[in-house]
C-alpha atoms as a printed R data frame, in Angstrom:
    type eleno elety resid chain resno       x       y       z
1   ATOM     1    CA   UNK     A     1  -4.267   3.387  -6.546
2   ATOM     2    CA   UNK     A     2  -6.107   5.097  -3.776
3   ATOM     3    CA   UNK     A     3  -6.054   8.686  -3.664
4   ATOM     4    CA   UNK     A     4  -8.218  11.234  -2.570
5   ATOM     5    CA   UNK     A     5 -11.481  12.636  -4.217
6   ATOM     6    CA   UNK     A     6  -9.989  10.569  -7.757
7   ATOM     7    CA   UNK     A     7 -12.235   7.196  -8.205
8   ATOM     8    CA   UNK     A     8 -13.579   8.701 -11.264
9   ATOM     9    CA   UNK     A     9 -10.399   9.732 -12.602
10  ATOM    10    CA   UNK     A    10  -9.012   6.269 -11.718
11  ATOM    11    CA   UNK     A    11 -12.168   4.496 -12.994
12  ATOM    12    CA   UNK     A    12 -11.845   5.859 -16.560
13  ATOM    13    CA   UNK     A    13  -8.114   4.891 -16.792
14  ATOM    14    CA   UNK     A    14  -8.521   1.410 -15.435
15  ATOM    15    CA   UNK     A    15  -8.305  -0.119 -18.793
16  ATOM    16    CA   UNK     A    16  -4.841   1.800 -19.565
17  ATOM    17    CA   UNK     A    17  -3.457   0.372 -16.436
18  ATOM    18    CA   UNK     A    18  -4.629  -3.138 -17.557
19  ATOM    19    CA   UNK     A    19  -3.010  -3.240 -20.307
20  ATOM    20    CA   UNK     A    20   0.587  -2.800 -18.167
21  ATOM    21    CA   UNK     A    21  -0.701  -5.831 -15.914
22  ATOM    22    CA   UNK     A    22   2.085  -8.275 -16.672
23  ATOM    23    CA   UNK     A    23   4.842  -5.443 -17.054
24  ATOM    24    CA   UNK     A    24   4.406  -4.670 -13.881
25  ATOM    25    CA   UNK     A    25   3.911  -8.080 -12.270
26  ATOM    26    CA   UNK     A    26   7.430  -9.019 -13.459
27  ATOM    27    CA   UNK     A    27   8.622  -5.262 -11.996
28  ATOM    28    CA   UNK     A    28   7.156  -6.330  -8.817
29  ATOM    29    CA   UNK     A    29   8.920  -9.672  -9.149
30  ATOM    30    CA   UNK     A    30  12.515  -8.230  -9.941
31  ATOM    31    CA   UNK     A    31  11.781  -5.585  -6.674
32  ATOM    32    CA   UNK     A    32  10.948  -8.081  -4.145
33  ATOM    33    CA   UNK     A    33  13.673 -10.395  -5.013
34  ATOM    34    CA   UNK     A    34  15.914  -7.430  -4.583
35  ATOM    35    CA   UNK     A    35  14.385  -6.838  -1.426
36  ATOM    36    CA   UNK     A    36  14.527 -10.267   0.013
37  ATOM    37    CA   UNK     A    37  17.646  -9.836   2.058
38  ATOM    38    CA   UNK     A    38  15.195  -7.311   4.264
39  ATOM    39    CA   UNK     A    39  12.213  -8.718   3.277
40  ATOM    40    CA   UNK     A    40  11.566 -12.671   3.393
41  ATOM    41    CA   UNK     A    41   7.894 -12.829   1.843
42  ATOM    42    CA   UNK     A    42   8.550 -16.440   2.763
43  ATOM    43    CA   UNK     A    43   7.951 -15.429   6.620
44  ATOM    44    CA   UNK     A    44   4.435 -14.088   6.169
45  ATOM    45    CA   UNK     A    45   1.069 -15.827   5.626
46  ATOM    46    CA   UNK     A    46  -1.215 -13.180   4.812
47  ATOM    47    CA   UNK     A    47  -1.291  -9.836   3.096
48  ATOM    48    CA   UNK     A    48  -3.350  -6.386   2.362
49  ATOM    49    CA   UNK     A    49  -2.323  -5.096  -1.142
50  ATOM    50    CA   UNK     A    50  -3.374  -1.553  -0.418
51  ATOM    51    CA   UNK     A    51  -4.603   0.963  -3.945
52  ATOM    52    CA   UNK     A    52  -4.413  -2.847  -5.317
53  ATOM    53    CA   UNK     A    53  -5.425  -1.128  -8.660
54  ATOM    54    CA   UNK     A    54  -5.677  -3.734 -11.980
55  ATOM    55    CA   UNK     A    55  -3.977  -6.665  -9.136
56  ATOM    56    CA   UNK     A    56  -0.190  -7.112 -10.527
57  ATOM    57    CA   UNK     A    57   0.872  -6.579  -7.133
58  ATOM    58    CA   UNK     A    58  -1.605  -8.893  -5.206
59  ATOM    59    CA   UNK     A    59  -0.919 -11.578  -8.428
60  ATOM    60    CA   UNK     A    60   2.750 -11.742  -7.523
61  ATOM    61    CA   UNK     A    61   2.191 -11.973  -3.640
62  ATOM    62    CA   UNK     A    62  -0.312 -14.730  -4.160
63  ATOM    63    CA   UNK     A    63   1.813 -16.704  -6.509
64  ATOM    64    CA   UNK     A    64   4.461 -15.980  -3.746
65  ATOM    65    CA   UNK     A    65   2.085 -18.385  -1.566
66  ATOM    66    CA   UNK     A    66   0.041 -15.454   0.734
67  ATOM    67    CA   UNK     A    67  -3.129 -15.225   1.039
68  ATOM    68    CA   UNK     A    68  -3.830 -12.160  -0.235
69  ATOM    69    CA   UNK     A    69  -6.418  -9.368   0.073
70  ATOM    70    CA   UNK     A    70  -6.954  -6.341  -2.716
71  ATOM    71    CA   UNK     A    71  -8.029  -3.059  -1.425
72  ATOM    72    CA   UNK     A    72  -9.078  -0.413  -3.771
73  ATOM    73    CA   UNK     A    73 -11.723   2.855  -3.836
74  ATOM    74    CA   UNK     A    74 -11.858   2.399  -7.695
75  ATOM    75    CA   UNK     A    75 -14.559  -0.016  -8.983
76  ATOM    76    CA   UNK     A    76 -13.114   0.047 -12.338
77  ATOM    77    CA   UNK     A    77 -10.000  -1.044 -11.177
78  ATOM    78    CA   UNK     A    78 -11.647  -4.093  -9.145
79  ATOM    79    CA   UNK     A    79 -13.410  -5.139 -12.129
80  ATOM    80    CA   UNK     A    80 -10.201  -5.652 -14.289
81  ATOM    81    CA   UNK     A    81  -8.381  -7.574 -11.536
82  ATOM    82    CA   UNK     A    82 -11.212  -9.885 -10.609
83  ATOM    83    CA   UNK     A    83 -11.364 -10.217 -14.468
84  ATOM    84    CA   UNK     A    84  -7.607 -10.978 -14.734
85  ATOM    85    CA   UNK     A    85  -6.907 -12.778 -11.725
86  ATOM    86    CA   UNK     A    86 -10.503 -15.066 -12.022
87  ATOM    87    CA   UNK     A    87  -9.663 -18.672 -10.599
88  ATOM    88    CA   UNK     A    88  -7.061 -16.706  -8.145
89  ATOM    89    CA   UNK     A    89  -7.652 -17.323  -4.276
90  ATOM    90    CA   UNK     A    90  -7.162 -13.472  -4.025
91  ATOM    91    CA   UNK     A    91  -9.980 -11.420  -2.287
92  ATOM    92    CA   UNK     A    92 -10.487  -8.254  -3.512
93  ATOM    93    CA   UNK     A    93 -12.629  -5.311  -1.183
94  ATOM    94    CA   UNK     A    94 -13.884  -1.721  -2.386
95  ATOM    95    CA   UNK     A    95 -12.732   0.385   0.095
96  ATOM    96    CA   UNK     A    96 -10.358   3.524   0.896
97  ATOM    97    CA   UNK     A    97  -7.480   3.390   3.212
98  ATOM    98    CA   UNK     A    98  -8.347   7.582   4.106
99  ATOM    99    CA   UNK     A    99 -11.403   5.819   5.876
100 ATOM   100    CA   UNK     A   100 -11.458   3.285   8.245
101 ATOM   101    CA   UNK     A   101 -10.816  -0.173   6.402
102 ATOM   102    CA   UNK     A   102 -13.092  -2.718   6.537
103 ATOM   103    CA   UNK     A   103 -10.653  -5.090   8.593
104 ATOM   104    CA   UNK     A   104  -9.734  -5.504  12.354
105 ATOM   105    CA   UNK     A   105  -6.593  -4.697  13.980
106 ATOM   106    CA   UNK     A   106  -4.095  -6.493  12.935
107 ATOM   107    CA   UNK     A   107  -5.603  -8.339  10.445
108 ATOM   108    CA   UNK     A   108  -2.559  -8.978   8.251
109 ATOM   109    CA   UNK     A   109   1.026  -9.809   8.579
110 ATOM   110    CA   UNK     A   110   1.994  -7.284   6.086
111 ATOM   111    CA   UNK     A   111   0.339  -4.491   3.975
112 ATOM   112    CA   UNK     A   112   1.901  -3.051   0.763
113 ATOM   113    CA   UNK     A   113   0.998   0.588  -0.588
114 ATOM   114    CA   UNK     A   114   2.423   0.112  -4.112
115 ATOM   115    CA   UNK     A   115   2.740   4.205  -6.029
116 ATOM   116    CA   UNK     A   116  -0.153   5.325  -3.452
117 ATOM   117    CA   UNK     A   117   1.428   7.885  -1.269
118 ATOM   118    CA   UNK     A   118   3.462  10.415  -3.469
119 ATOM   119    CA   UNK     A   119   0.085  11.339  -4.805
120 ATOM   120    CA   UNK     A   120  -1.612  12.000  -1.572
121 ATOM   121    CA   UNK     A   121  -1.399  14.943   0.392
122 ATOM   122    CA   UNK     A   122   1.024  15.080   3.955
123 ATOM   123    CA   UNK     A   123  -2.097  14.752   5.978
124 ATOM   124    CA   UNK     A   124  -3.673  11.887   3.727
125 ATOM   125    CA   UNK     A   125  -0.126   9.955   4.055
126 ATOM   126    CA   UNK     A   126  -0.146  10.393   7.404
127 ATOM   127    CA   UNK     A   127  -3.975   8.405   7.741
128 ATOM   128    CA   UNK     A   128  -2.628   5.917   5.267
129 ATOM   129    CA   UNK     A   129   0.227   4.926   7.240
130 ATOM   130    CA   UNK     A   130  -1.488   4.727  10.431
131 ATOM   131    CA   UNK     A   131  -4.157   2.804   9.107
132 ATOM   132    CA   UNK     A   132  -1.999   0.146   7.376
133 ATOM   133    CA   UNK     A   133   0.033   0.171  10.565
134 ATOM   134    CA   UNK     A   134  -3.574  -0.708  12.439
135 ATOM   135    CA   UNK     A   135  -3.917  -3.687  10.275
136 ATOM   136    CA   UNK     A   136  -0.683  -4.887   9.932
137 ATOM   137    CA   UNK     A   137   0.708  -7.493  12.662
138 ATOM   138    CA   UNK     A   138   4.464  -7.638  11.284
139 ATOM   139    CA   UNK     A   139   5.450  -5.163   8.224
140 ATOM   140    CA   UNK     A   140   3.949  -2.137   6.814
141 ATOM   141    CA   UNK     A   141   5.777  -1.816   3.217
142 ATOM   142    CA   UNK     A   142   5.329   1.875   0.509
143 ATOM   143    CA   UNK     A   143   6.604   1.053  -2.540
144 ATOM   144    CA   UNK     A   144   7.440   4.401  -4.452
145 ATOM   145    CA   UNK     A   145   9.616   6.888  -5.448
146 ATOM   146    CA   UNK     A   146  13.043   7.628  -3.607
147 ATOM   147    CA   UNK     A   147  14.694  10.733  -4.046
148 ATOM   148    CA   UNK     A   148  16.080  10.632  -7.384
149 ATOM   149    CA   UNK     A   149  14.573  12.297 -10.226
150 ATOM   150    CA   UNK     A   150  14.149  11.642 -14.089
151 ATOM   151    CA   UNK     A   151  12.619  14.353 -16.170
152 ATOM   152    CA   UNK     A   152  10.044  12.481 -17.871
153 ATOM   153    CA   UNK     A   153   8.799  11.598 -14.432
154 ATOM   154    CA   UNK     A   154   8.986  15.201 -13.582
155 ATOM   155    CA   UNK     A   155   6.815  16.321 -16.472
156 ATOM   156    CA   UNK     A   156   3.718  13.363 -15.486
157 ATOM   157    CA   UNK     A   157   3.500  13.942 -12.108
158 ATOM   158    CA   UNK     A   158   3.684  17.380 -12.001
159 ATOM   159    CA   UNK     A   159   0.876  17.145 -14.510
160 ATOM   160    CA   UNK     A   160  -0.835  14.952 -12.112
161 ATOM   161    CA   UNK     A   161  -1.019  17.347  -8.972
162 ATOM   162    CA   UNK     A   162   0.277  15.281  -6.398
163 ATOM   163    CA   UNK     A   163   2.531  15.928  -3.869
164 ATOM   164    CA   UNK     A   164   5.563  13.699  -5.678
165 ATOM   165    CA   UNK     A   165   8.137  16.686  -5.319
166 ATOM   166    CA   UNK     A   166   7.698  16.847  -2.007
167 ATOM   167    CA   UNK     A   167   7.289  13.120  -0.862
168 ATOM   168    CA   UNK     A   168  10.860  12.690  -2.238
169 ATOM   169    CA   UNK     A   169  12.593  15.090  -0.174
170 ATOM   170    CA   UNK     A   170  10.757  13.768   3.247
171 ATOM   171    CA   UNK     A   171   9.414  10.016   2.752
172 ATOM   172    CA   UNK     A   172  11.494   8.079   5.668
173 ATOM   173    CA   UNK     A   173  11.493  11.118   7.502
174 ATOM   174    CA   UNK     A   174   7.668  11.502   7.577
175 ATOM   175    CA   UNK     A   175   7.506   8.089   7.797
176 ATOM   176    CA   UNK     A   176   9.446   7.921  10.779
177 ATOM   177    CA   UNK     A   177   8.008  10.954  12.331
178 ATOM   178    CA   UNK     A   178   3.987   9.784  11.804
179 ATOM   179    CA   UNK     A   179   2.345   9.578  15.410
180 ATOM   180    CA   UNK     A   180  -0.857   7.971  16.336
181 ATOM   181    CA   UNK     A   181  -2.718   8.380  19.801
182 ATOM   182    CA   UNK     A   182   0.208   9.834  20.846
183 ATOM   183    CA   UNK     A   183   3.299   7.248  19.919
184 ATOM   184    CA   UNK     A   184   5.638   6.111  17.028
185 ATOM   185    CA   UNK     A   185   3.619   4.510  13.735
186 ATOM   186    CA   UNK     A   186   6.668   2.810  13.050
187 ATOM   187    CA   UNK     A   187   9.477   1.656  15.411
188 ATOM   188    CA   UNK     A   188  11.589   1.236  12.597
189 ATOM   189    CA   UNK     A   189  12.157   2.055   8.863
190 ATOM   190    CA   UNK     A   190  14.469   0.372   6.595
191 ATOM   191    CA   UNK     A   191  14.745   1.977   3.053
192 ATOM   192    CA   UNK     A   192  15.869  -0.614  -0.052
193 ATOM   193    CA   UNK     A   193  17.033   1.091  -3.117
194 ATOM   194    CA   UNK     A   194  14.925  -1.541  -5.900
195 ATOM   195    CA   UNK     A   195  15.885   0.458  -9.166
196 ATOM   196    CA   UNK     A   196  17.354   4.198  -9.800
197 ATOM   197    CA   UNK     A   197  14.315   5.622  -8.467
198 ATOM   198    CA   UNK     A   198  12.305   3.296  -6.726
199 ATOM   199    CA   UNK     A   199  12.430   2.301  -3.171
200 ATOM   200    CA   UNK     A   200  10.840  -0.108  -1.033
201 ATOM   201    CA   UNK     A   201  10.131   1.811   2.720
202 ATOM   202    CA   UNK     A   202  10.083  -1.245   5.196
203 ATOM   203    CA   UNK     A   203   8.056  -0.187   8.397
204 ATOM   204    CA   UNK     A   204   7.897  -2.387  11.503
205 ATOM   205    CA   UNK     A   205   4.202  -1.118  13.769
206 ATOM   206    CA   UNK     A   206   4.586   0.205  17.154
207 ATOM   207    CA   UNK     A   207   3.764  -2.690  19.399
208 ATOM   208    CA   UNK     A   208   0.087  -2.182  20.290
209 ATOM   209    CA   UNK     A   209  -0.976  -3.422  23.500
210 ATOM   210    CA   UNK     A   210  -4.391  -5.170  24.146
211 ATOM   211    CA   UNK     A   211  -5.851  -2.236  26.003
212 ATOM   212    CA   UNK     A   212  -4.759  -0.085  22.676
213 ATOM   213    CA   UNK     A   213  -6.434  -2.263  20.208
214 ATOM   214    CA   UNK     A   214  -9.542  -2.498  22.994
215 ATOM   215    CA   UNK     A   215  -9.764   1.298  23.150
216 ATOM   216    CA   UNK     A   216  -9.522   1.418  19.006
217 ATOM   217    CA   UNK     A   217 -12.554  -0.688  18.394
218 ATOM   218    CA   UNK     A   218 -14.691   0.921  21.289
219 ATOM   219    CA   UNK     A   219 -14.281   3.938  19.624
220 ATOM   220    CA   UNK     A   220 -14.639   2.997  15.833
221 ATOM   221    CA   UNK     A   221 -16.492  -0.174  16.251
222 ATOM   222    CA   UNK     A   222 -15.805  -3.319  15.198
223 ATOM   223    CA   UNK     A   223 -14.355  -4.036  11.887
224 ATOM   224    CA   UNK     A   224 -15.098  -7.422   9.782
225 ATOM   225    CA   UNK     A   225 -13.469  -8.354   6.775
226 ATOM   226    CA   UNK     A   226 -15.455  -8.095   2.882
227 ATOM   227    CA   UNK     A   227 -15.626 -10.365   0.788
């Protein structure tokens, strides 16, 4: 999970979420296969796992066949899935997607935000998905909550202080709406319903032209990939 001004919180719990690691490898299994009629994993080569967390997520892409590459702020977090996945061709990379990632433009075929953005601020979702649109050549997929509710859910992210309540009402909308240097994010978004409140947003990039990605690195320098 990456969310703002929380490594510490998300360092001390790292060993909860380990202990969920395979649970939610096989959740992540049941999603994508529900997804596959939108979303052929099959067709990409490469991808970001983004808040990669304990590495469930970046586990199941890799066994998938991608080459796959673990973001996360939390160095708690990294240690468990380096731990887990040891032996795994999976790279895994300290680093925030509110900052500038440590990758160059388009980088990856696809980046997944799995449970990341209903607990960031409007603003903060706004940098994520324009920076996982920066990196991403094909597909920028959230993973997260849709708009239907379940009280127990309620209760733990209210307790949290997120912004869940109000990611439900305007996900694709906000999604769809997200500008950067004056276009689109996304061209398109294609919601998929995976369980009764889960939903996979599918996000195509705005087409960035070479004197786009030129400007981009003139300004912010150039980016290189951490091993």
């Amino acid at each position: 999970m990456a969310r703002s001004g929380s490594e510490f919180l998300f360092n001390t719990i790292a060993p909860v979420y380990g202990l969920f690691f395979d649970y939610q490898r096989r959740q992540f299994a049941h999603s994508f296969q529900l997804a596959a009629p939108e979303l052929d994993l099959s067709e990409f080569k490469s991808a970001l796992d983004v808040g990669c967390g304990t590495g469930a997520l970046a586990a199941y892409l890799s066994d998938k066949g991608l080459s796959v590459t673990g973001a996360d702020p939390a160095a708690g977090m990294l240690k468990i899935a380096k731990r887990k996945l040891k032996g795994k061709p999976i790279t895994f990379v300290q680093a925030n997607v509110l900052e500038r990632l440590p990758f160059a433009d388009q980088a990856f075929d696809l980046s997944i935000a799995s449970f990341v953005a209903h607990g960031l601020q409007p603003g903060e979702r706004k940098k994520m998905y324009r920076e996982m649109g920066r990196v991403s050549r094909s597909k920028v997929v959230i993973y997260d909550y849709n708009q239907k509710r379940a009280v127990l859910t309620n209760v733990l992210e209210w307790l949290e202080r997120g912004d869940y309540f109000r990611f439900i009402k305007q996900a694709e909308s906000e999604m769809r709406d997200c500008m950067s240097d004056l276009k689109q994010c996304f061209s398109t978004v294609r919601v998929v319903h995976v369980n009764r409140q889960a939903a996979l947003y599918i996000c195509t990039p705005t087409e960035r032209t070479p004197s786009d990605v030129s400007n981009s690195e003139s300004a912010s320098g150039s980016a290189a990939t951490v091993d």
